[in-house]
MMTF fields as JSON, N, C-alpha, C and O atoms, coordinates in Angstrom:
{
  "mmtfVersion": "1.0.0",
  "mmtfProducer": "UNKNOWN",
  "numBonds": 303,
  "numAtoms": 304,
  "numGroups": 76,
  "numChains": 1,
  "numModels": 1,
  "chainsPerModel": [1],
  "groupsPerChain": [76],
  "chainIdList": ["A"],
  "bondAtomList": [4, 2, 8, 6, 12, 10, 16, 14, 20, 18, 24, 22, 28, 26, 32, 30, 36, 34, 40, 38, 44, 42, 48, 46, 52, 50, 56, 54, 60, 58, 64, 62, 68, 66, 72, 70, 76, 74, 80, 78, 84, 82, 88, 86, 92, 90, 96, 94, 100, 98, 104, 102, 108, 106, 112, 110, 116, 114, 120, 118, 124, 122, 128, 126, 132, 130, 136, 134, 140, 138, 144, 142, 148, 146, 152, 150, 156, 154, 160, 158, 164, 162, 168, 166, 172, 170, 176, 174, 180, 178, 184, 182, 188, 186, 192, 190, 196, 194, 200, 198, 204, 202, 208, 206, 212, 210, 216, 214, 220, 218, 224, 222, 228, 226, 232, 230, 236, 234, 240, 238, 244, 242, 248, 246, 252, 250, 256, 254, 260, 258, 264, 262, 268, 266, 272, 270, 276, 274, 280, 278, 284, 282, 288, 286, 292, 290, 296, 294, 300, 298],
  "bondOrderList": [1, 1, 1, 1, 1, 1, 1, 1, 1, 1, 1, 1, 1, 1, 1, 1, 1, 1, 1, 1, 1, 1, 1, 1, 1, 1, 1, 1, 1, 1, 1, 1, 1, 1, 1, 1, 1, 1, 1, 1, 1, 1, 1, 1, 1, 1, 1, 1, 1, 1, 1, 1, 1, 1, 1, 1, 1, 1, 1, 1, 1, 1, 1, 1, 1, 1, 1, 1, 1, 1, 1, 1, 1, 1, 1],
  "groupList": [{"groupName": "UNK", "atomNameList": ["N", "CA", "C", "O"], "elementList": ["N", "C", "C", "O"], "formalChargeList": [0, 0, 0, 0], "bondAtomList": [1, 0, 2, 1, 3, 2], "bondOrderList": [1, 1, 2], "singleLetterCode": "X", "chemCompType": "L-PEPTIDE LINKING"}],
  "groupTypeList": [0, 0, 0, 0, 0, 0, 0, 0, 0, 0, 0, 0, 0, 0, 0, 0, 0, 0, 0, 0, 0, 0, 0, 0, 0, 0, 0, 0, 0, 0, 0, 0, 0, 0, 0, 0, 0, 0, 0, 0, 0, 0, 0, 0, 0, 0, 0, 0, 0, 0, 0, 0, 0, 0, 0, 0, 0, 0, 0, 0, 0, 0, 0, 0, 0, 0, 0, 0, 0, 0, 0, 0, 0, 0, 0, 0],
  "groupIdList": [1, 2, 3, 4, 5, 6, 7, 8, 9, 10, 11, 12, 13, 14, 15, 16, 17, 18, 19, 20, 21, 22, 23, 24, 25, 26, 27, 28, 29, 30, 31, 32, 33, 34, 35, 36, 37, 38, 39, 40, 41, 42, 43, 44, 45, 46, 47, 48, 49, 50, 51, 52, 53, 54, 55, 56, 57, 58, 59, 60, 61, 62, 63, 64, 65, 66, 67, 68, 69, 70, 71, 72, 73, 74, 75, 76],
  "secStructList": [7, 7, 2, 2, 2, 2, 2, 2, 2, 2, 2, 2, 2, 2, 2, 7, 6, 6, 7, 2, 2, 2, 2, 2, 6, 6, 6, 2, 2, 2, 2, 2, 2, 2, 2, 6, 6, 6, 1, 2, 2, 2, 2, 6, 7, 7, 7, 7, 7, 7, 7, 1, 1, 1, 7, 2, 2, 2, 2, 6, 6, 6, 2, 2, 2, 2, 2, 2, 2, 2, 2, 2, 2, 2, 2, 7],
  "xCoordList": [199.627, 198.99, 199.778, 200.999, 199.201, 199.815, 200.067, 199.554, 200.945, 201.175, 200.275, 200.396, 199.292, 198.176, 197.304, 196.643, 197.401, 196.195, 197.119, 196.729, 198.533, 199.242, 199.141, 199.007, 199.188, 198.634, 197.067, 196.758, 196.217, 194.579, 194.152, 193.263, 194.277, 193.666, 193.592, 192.503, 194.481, 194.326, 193.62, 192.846, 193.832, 192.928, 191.433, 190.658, 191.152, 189.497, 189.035, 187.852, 189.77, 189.035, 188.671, 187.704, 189.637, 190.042, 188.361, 187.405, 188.541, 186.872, 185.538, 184.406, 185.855, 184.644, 184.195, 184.37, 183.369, 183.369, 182.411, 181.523, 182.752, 181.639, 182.739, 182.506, 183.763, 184.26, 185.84, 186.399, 186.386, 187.523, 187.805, 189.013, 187.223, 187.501, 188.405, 189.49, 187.826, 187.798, 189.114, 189.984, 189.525, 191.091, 191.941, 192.931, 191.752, 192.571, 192.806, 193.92, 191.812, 192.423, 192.952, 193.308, 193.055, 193.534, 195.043, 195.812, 195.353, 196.992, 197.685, 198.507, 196.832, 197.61, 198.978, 199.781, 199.206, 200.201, 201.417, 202.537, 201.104, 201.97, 202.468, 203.67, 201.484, 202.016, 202.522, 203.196, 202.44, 203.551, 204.553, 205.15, 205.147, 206.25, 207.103, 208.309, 206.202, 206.595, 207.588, 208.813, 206.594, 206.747, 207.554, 207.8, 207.932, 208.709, 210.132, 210.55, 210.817, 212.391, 212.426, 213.448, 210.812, 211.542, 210.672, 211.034, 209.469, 208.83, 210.55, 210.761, 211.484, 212.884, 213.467, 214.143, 213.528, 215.028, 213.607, 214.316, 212.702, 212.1, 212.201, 212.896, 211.781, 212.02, 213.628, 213.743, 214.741, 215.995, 216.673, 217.87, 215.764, 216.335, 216.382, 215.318, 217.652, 217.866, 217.223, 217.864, 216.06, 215.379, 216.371, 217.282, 216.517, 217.546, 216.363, 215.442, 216.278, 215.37, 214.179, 214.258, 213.233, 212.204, 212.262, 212.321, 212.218, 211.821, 210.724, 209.709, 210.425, 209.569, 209.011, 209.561, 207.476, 206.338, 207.102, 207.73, 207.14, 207.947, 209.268, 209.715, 210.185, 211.79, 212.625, 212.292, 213.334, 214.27, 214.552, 214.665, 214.762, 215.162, 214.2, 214.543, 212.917, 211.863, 211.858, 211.197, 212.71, 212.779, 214.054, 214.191, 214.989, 215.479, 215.912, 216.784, 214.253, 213.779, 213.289, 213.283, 212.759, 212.095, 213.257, 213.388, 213.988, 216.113, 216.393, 217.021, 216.189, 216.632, 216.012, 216.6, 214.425, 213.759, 213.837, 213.743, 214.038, 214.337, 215.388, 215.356, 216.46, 217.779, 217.811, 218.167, 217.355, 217.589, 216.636, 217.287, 215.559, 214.657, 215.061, 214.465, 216.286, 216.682, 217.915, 218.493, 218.194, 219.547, 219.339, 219.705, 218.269, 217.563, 217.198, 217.726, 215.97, 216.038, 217.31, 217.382, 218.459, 219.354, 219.988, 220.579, 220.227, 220.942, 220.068, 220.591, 218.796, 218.073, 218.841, 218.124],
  "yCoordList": [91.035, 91.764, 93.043, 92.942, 94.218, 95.212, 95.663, 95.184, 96.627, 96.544, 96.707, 96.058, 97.452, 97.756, 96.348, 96.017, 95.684, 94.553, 93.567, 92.96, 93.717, 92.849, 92.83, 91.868, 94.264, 95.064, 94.634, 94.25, 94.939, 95.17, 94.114, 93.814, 93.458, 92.214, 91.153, 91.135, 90.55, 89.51, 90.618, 90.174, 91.887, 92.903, 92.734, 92.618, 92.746, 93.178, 92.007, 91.971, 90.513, 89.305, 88.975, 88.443, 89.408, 89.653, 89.982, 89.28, 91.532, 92.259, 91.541, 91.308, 91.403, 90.705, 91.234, 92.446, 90.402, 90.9, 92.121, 92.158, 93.292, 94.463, 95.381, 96.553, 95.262, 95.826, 96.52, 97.414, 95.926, 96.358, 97.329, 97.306, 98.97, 100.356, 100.412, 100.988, 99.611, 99.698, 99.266, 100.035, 97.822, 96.932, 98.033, 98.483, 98.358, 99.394, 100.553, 100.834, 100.941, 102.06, 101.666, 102.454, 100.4, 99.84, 99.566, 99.887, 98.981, 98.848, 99.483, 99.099, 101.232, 101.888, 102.287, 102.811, 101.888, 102.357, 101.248, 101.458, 100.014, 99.001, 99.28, 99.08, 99.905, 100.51, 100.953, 100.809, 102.026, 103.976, 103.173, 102.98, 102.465, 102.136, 101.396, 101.464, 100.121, 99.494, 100.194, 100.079, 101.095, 102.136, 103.355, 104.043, 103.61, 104.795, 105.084, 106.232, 104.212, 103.781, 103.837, 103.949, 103.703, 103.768, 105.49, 106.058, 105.874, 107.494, 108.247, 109.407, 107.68, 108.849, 108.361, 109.321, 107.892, 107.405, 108.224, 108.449, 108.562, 108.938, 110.488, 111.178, 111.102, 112.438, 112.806, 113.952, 112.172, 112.609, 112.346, 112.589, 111.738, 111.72, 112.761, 113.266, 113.139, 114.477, 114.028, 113.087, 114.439, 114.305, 115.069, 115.542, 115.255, 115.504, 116.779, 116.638, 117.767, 118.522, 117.545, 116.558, 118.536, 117.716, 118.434, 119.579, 117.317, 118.388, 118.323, 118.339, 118.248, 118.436, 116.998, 115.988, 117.142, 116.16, 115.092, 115.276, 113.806, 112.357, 112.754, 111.631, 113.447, 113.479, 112.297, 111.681, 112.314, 111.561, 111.572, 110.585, 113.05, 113.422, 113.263, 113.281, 113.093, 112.598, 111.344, 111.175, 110.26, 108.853, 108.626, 107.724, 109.945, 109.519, 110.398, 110.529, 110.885, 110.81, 110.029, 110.157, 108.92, 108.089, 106.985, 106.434, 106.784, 106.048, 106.648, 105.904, 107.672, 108.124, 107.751, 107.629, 107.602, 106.902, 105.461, 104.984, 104.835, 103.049, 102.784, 102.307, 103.256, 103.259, 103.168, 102.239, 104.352, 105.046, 103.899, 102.92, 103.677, 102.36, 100.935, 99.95, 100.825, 99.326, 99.001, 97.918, 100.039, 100.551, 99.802, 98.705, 101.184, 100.809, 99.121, 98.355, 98.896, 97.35, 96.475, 95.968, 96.364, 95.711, 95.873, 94.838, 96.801, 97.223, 97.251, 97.376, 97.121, 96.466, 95.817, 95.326],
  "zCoordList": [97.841, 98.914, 99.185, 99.302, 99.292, 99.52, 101.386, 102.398, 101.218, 102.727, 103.574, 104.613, 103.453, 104.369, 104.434, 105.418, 103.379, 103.626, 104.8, 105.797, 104.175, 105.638, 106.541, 107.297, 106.805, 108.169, 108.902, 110.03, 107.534, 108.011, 107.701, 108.498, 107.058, 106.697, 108.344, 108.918, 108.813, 110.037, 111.044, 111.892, 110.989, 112.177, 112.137, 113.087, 110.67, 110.05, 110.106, 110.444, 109.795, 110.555, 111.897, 112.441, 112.211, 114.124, 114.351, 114.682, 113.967, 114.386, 113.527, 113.951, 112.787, 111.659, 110.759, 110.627, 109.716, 108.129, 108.325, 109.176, 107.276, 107.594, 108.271, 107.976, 109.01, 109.767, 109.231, 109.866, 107.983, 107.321, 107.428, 107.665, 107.399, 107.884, 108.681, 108.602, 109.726, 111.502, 111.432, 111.84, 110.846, 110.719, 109.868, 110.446, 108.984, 108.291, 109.829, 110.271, 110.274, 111.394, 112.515, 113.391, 112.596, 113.426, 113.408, 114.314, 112.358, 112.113, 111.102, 110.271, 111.528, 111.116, 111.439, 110.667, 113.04, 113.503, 113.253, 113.717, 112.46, 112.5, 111.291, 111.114, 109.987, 108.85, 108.534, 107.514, 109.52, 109.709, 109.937, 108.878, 111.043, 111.044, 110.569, 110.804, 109.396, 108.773, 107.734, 107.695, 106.739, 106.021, 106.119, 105.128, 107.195, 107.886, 107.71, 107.855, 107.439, 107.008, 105.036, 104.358, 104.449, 103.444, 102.587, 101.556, 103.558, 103.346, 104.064, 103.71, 104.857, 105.182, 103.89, 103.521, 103.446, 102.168, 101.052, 100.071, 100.786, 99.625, 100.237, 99.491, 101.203, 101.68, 101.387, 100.953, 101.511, 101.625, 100.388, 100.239, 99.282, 98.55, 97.375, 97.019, 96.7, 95.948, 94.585, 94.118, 93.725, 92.646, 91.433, 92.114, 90.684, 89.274, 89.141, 89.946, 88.413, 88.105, 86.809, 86.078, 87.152, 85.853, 84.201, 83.754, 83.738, 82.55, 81.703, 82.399, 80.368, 80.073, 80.056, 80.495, 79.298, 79.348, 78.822, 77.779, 79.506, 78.14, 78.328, 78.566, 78.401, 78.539, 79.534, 80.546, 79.056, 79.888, 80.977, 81.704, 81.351, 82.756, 83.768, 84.95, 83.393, 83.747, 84.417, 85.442, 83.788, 83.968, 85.153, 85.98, 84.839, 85.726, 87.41, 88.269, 86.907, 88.28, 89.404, 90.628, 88.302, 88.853, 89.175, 90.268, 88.149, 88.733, 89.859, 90.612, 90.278, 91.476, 92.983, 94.058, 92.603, 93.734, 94.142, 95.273, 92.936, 92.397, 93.338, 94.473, 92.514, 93.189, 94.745, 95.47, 95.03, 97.088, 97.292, 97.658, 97.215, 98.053, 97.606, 98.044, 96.551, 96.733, 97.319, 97.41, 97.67, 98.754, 99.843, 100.264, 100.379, 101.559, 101.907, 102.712, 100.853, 100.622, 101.118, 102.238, 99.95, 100.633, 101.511, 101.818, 102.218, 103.193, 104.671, 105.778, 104.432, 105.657, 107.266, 108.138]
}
C-alpha cells in the first residue's frame, strides 16, 4: 500500500464507495506531514552533477538520494 492509500483509503470508506477523490482530499493534510521530514532530507540534499545518458554518475545520483532517506529512516 502506498502512502496515500494509508492515508485515503480508511477516509474514502469512512465517506463511501464512489467517493475516493473526496478521501484522497481529505487526508491530504495527514500525508504532507507524514511525508514532510523526508520531501526536507530530498530538498537538502547535495546531488553529484549529472552526466551523460546511462553513466555512472547518473547512478550515483540516485546513491545520494538512497543514502540521505535511509539516514533519515534510521535515525527517525
Amino acid at each position: 500500500m502506498t502512502g496515500v492509500q494509508t492515508c485515503a483509503l480508511p477516509i474514502s470508506k469512512k465517506l463511501g464507495p464512489g467517493r475516493y477523490s473526496e478521501g484522497v482530499r481529505a487526508a491530504e493534510p495527514e500525508y504532507r506531514a507524514g511525508f514532510a521530514p523526508y520531501h526536507a532530507v530530498i530538498a537538502n540534499t547535495t546531488l553529484p552533477p549529472r552526466g551523460p545518458k546511462g553513466s555512472p554518475e547518473n547512478i550515483d545520483r540516485v546513491r545520494a538520494i538512497a543514502e540521505a532517506l535511509h539516514d533519515q529512516k534510521i535515525n527517525k
